[in-house]
Legacy VTK file of the C-alpha trace (Angstrom):
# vtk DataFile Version 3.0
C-alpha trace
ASCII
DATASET POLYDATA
POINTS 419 float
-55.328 -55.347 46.842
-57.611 -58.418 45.360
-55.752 -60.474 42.808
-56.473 -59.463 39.019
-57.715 -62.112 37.115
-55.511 -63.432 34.326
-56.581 -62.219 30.981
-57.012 -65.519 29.064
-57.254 -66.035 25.118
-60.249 -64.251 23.597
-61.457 -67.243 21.633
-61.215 -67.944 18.085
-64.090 -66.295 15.620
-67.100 -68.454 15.821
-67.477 -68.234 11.677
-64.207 -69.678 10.870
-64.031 -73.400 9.240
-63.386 -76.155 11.709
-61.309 -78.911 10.834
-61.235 -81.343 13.177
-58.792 -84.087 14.236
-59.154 -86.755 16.376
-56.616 -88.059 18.396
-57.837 -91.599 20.113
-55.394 -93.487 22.273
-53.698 -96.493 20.467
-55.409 -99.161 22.686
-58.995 -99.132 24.159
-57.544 -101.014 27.124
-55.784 -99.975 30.512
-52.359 -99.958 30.321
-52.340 -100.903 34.139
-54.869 -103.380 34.597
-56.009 -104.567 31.150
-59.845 -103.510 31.456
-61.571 -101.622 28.898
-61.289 -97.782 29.154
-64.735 -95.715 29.292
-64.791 -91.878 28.073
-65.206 -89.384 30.608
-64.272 -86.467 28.636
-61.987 -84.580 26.084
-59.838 -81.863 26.007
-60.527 -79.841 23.364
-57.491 -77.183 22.011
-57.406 -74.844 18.827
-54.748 -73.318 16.411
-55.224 -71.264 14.073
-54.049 -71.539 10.420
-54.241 -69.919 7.256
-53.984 -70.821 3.409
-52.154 -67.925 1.429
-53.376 -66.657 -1.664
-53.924 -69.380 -3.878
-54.648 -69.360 -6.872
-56.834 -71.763 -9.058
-58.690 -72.097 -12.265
-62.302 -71.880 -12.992
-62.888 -74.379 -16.200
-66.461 -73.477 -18.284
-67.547 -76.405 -20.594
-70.499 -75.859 -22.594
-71.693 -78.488 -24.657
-73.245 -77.715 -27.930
-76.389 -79.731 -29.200
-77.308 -79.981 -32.641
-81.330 -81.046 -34.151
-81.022 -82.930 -36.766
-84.712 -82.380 -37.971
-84.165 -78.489 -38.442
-80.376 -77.768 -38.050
-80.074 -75.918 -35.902
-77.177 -75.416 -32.260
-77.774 -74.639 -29.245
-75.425 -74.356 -26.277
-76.018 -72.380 -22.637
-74.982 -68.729 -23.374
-71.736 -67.253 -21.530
-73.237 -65.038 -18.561
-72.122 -61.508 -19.087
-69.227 -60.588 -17.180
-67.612 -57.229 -15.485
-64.515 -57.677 -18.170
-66.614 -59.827 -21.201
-63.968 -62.507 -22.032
-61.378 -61.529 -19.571
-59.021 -63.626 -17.849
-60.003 -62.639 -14.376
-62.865 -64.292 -12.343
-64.577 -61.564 -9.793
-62.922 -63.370 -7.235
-59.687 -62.522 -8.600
-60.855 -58.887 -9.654
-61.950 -58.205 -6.082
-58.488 -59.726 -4.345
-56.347 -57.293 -6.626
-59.082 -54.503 -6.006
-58.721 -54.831 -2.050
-55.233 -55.404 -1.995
-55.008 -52.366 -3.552
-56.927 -49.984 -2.039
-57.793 -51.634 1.569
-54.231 -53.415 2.680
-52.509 -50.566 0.118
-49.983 -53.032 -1.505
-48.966 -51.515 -4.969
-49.819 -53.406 -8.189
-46.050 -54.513 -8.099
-46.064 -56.422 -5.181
-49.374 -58.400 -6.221
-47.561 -59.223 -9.397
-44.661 -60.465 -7.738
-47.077 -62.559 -5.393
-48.452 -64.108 -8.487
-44.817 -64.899 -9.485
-44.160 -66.903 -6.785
-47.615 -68.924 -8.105
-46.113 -68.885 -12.025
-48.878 -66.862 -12.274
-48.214 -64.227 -14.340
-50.189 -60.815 -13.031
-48.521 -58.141 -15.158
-49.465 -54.580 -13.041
-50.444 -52.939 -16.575
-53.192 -55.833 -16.469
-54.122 -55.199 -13.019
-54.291 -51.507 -13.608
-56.417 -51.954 -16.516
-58.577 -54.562 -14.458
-59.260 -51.809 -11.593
-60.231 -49.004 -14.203
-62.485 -51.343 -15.795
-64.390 -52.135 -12.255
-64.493 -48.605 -11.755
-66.634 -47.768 -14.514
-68.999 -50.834 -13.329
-69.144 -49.662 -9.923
-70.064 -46.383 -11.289
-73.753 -46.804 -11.060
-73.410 -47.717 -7.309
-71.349 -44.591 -6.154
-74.277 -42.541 -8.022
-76.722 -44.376 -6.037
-74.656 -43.983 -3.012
-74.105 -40.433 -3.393
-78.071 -39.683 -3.434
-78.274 -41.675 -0.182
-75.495 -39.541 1.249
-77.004 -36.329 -0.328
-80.203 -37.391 1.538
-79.482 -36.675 5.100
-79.334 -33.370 6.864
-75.853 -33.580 8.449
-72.849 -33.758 7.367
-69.008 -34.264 7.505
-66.563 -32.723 4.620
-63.068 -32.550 3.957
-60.105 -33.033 1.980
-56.767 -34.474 1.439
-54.421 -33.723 -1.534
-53.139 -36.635 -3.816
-50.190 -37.204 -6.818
-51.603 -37.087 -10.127
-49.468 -37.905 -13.243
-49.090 -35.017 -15.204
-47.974 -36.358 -18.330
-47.057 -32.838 -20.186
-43.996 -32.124 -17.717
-43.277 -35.671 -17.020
-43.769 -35.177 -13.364
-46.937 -35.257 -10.851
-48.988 -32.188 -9.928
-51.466 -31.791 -6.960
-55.054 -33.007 -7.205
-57.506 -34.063 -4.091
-60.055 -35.947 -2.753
-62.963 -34.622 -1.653
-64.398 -36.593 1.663
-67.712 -36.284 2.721
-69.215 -38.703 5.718
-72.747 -39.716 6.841
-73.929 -38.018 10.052
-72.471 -40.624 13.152
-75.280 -39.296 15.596
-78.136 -39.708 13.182
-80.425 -42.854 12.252
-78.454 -42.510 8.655
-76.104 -45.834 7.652
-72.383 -45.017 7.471
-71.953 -43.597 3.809
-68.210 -42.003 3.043
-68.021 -40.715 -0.369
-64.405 -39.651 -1.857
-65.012 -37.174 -4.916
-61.439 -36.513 -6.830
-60.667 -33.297 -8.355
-58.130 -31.458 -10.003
-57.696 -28.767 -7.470
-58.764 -27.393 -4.180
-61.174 -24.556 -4.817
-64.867 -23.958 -3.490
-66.183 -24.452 -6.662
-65.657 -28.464 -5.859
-67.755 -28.652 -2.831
-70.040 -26.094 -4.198
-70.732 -28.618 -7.461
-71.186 -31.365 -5.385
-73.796 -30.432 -2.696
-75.454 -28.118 -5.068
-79.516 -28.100 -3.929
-78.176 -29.808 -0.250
-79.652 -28.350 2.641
-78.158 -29.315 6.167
-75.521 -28.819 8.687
-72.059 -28.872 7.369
-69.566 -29.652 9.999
-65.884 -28.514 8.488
-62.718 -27.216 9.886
-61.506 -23.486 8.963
-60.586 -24.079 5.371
-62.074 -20.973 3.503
-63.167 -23.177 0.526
-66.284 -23.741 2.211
-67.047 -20.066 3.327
-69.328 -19.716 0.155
-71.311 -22.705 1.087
-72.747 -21.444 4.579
-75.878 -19.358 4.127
-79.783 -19.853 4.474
-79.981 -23.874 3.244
-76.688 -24.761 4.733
-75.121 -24.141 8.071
-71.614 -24.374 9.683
-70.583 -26.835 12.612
-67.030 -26.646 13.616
-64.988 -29.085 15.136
-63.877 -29.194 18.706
-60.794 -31.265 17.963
-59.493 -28.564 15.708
-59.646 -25.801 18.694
-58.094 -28.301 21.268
-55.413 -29.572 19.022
-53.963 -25.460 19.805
-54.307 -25.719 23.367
-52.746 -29.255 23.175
-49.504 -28.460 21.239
-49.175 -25.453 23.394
-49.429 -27.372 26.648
-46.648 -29.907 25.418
-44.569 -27.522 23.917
-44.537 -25.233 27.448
-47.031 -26.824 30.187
-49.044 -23.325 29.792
-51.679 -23.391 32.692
-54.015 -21.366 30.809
-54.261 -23.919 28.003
-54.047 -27.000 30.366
-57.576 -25.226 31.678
-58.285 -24.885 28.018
-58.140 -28.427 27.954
-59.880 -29.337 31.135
-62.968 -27.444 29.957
-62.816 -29.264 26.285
-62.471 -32.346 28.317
-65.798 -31.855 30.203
-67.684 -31.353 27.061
-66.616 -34.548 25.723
-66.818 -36.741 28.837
-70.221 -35.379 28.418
-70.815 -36.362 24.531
-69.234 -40.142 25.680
-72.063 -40.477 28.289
-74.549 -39.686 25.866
-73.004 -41.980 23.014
-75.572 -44.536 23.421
-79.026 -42.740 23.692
-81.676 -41.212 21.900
-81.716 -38.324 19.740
-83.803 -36.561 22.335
-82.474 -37.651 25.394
-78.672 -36.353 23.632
-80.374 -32.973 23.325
-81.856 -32.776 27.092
-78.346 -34.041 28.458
-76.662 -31.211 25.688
-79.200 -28.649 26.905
-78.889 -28.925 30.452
-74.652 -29.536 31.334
-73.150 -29.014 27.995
-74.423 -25.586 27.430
-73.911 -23.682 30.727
-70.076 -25.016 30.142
-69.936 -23.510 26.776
-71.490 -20.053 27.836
-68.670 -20.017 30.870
-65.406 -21.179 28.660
-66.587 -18.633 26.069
-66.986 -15.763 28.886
-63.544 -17.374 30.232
-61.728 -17.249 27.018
-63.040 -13.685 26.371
-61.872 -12.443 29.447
-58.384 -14.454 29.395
-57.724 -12.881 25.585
-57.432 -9.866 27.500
-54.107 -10.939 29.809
-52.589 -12.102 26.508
-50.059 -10.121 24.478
-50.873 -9.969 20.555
-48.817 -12.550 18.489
-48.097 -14.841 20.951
-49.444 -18.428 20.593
-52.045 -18.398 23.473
-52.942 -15.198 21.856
-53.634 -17.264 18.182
-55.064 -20.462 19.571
-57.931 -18.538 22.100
-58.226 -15.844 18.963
-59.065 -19.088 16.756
-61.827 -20.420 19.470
-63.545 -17.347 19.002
-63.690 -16.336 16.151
-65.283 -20.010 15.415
-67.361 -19.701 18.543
-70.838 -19.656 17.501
-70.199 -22.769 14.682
-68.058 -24.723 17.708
-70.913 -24.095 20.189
-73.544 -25.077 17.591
-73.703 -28.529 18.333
-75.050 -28.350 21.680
-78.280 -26.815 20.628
-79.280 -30.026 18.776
-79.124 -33.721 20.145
-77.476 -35.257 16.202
-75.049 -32.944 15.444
-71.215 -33.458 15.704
-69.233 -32.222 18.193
-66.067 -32.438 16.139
-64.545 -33.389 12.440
-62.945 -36.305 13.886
-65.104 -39.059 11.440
-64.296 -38.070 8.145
-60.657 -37.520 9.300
-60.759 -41.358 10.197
-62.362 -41.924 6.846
-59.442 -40.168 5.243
-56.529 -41.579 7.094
-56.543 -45.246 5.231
-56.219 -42.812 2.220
-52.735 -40.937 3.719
-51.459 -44.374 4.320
-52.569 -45.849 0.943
-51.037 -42.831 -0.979
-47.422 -44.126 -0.038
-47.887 -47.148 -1.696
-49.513 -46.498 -4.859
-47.723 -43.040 -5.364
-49.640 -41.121 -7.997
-53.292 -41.384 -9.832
-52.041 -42.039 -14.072
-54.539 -39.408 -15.300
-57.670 -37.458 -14.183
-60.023 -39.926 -15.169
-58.462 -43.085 -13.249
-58.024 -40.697 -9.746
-62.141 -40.644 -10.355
-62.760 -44.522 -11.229
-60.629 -45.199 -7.587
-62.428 -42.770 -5.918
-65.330 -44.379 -7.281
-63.603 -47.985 -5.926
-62.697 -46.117 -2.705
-65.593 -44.852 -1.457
-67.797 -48.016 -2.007
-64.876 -50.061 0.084
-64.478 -47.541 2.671
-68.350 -47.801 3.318
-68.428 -51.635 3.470
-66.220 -51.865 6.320
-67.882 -48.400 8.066
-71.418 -51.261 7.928
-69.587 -54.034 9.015
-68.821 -55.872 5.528
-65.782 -58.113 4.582
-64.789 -56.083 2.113
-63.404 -58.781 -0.039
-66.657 -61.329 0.221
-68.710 -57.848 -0.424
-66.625 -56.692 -3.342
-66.564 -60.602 -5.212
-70.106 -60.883 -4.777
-70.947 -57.543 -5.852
-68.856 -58.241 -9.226
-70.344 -61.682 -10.010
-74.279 -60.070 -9.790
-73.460 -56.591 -11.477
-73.828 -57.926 -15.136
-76.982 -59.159 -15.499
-78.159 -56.822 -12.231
-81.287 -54.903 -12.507
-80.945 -50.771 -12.271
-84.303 -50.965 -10.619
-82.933 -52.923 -7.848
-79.504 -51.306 -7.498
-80.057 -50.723 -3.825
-79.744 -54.061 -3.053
-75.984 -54.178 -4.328
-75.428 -51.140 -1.977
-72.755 -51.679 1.147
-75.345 -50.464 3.313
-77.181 -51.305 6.951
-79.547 -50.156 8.202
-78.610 -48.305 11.919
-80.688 -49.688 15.046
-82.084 -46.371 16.657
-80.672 -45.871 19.674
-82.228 -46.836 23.206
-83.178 -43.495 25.261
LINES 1 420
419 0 1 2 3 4 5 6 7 8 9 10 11 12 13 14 15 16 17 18 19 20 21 22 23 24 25 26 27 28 29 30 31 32 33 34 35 36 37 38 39 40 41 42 43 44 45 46 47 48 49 50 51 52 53 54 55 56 57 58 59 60 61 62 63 64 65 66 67 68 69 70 71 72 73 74 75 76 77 78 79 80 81 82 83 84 85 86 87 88 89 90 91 92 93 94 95 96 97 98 99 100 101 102 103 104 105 106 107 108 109 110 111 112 113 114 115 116 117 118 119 120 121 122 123 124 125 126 127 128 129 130 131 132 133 134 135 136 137 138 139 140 141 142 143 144 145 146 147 148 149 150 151 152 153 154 155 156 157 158 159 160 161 162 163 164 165 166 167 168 169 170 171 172 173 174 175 176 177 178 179 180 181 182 183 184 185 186 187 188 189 190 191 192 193 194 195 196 197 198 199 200 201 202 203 204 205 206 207 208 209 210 211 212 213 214 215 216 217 218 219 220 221 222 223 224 225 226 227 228 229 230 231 232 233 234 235 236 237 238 239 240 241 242 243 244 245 246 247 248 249 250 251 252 253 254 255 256 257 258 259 260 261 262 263 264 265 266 267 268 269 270 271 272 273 274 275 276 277 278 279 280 281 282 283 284 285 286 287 288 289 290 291 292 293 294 295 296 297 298 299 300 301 302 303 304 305 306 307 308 309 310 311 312 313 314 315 316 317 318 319 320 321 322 323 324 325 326 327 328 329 330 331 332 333 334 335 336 337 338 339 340 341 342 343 344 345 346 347 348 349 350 351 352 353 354 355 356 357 358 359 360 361 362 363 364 365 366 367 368 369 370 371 372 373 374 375 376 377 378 379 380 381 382 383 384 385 386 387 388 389 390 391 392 393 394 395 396 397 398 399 400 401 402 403 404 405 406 407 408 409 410 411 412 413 414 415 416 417 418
């Protein structure tokens, strides 16, 4: 077989700071001979390096000037801030802000960071510092939410999380509500996280009130209210294989590893069209992925039949059909979702963050992080640094115009794609 080539080291990030050092030869004669040496060359080698968190102070001197003439001082006004005379500069406010909710290390571990600085960073400081930017960022998650509201497709679900319930002196159940920008579409990445007190319809209901679209959800029956004449159901591929998957590890069942097969054509299908138009997606949908939908669903149909009641090929096939016609919906357009699976990657930094920071303190702070979450979580989904984004965004917010709000917004705009 022909010799692999090695795998060398990717190279280092072209936008990183260079610091260069020189390392010239004692002597700029030969050793050997004693003539002068002439440069052919270099070798040039990197390493990369960090500088920790470290902290500094920003010092703000203002003179003030007095006339004489009429008595009167002036002095350069203190711009307005995101916390008006607060300690905190925004790059500070955005480091404990992303800490928090992006590498999900609990306020107590930033304070004892600080420590180590003689800084002191009590948590009850921090915690009132990320409330506070919560109610500033407010504005943009309204903003963002209209964008999001805007497009025809969408992704929903939800994921519970620990609120303090101060009453019993224990936590009760609340949850985030996710909802995702359309991946096929020209839309931007938007993922909006709307916290509630329980899990009913009513939440969704309240929230995409007036939407019209496609809805693409798993089986949950708080959206069952929701699907009528503005707003129809997608349902997600992934859900359906997951059965067929579980069943084939737990027993190597050769009706679900055909189960699987058949799913597996679909999306070997969806990966070829990944990169193309809207159009072309729908021609490549229309003409293989259908004709394979129309023969599992006859297969599955007929295969139900073989199956005893109760058993668990019986419950996984029984749950591909009664979802049929929302599972096969996607093939019928080229921009619709073949599965759930982006909002579930929206939510998962959320499982993993909940671990860390335990519980939400009341009602009203679960909303001011979803409010943080959701305008993080779209920053990196567009490609921002979510900590250069966030410190920015905090220095301009004061003195920011409503009327130019978009501009603030973690948003780009998507290249359409080449048919």
């Amino acid at each position: 077989p022909p010799e692999r080539p090695r795998a060398g080291r990717p190279p280092l990030p072209a936008h990183l700071e260079r610091i260069e050092h020189r390392h010239e030869p004692e002597s700029c004669s030969c050793g050997t001979c004693g003539q002068d040496l002439v440069k052919i060359g270099e070798d040039v080698s990197e390493q990369l390096d960090i500088i920790p968190a470290k902290f500094f102070v920003h010092r703000h001197i203002r003179p003030q000037y007095a006339c004489r003439h009429c008595e009167t001082v002036s002095a350069v006004p203190v711009p307005a801030a995101v916390i008006d005379g607060g300690l905190a500069a925004p790059g500070l406010l955005a480091w404990v802000t992303v800490s928090k909710f992006v590498d999900h290390l609990p306020l107590y571990r930033l304070e004892q960071i600080a420590q180590r600085s003689d800084v002191a960073l009590p948590r009850s400081t921090q915690s009132e510092w990320l409330g506070r930017i919560g109610v500033a960022l407010s504005p943009l998650y309204a903003r963002l939410s209209e964008h999001l509201l805007a497009g025809t497709v969408l992704h929903a679900d939800e994921t519970p999380v620990e609120q303090l319930d101060p009453g019993r002196g224990k936590t009760k159940r609340a949850y985030l509500w996710a909802y995702r920008s359309n991946t096929l579409g020209a839309d931007p990445p938007i993922i909006i996280f709307d916290y509630q007190p329980g899990r009913g319809g009513q939440y969704p209901q309240a929230f995409l009130k007036g939407w019209k679209g496609m809805l693409m959800v798993d089986d949950y029956v708080a959206y069952k209210a929701l699907f009528g004449n503005q707003v129809g159901e997608l349902a997600c591929m992934a859900h359906a294989r997951r059965k067929y998957f579980e069943l084939h590890q737990a027993n190597q069942s050769p009706v679900a590893a055909e189960a699987l097969q058949r799913i597996g054509e679909l999306y070997a299908l969806e990966e070829q069209a990944r990169d193309v138009s809207i159009e072309a997606r729908a021609e490549l949908r229309a003409q293989y992925a259908r004709p394979r939908l129309e023969a599992m669903h006859l297969w599955l149909v007929q295969t139900r039949k073989t199956v005893a009641d109760g058993a668990a090929l019986a419950r996984a096939i029984d749950y591909s059909l009664k979802r049929w016609p929302a599972l096969a919906r996607y093939a019928s357009c080229g921009d619709w979702p073949i599965d759930n699976n982006p909002i579930e990657n929206a939510i998962r930094p959320i499982a993993l963050g909940k671990k860390n920071w335990m519980f939400a303190g009341s009602e009203a702070a679960g909303k001011r992080a979803a409010v943080i979450q959701s305008l993080l979580a779209t920053a990196r989904a567009n490609g921002f640094e979510p900590l250069a984004w966030l410190s920015d965004t905090l220095e301009k917010l004061p003195a920011w115009p409503n009327s130019r709000i978009d501009e603030l917004l973690p948003i780009r705009k998507n290249e359409p794609a080449q048919a």
